[in-house]
Rosetta silent file (secondary structure, phi, psi, omega in degrees, C-alpha in Angstrom):
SEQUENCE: XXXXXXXXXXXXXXXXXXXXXXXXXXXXXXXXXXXXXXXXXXXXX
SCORE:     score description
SCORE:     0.000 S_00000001
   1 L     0.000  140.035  175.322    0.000    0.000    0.000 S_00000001
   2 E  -129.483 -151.181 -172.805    1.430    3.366   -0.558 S_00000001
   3 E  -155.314  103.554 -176.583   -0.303    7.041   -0.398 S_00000001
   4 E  -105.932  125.507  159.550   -0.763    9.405   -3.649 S_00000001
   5 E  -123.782  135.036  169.507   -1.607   13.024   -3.051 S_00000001
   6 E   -90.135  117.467 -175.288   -2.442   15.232   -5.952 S_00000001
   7 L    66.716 -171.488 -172.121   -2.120   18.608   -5.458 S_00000001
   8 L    48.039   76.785  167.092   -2.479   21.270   -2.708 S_00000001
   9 H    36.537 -167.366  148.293    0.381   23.054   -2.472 S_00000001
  10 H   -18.483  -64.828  158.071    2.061   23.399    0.545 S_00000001
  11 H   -25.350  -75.624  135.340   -0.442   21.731    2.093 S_00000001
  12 H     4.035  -69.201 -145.692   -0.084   18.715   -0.317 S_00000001
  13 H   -81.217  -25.325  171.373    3.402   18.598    0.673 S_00000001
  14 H   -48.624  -68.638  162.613    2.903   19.182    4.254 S_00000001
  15 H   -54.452  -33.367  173.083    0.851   16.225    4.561 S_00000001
  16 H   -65.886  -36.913  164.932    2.971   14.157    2.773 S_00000001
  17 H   -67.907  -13.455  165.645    5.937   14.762    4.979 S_00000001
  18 H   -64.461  -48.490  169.182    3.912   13.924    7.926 S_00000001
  19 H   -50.930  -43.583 -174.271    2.566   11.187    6.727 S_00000001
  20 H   -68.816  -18.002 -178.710    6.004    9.964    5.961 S_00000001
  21 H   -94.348  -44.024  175.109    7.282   11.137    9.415 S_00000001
  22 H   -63.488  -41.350 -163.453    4.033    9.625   11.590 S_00000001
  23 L  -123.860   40.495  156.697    5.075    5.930   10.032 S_00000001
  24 L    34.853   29.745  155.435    9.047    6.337    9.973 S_00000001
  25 L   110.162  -23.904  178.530    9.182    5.752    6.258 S_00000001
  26 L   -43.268  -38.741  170.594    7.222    2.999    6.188 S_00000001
  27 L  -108.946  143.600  168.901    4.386    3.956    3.822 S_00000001
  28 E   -95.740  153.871  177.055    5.467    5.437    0.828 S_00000001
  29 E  -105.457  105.057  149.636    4.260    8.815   -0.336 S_00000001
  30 E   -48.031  125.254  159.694    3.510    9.919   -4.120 S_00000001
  31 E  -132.346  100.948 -170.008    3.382   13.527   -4.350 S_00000001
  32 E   -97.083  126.391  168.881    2.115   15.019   -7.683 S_00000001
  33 L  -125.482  173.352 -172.456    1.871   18.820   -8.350 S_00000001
  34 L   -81.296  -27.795 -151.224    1.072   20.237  -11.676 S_00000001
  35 L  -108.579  159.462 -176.859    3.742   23.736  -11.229 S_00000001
  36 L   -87.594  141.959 -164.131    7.253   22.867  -10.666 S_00000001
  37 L   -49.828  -47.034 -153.858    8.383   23.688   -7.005 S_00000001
  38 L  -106.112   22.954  173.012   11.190   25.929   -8.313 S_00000001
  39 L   -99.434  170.904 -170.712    8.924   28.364  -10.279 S_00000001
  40 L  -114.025   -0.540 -174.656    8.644   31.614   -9.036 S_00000001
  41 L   -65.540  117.887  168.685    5.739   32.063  -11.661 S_00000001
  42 L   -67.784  164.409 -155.654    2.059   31.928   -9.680 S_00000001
  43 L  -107.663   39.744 -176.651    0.231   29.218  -10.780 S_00000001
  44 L  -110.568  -27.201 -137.558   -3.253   31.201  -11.209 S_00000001
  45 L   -92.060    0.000    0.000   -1.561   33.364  -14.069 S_00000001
């Protein structure tokens, strides 16, 4: 079993490191976002 989250930002990513932090590594976490992490671009525009 693993864990896929799609989207929500920060959020998104928040939960995924938790999740990954609450069960020591144990479950793995997918995290798909559509804008690349390192744009400085907003992603409404």
């Amino acid at each position: 079993m693993s864990v896929l989250i799609v989207g929500g930002g920060m959020t998104g990513a928040t939960l995924a490191l938790a999740i990954s932090r609450l069960t020591g590594g144990a479950l793995p976490v997918h995290l798909i976002e559509a804008q690349d992490p390192h744009s400085s671009r907003h992603p409404r525009l």
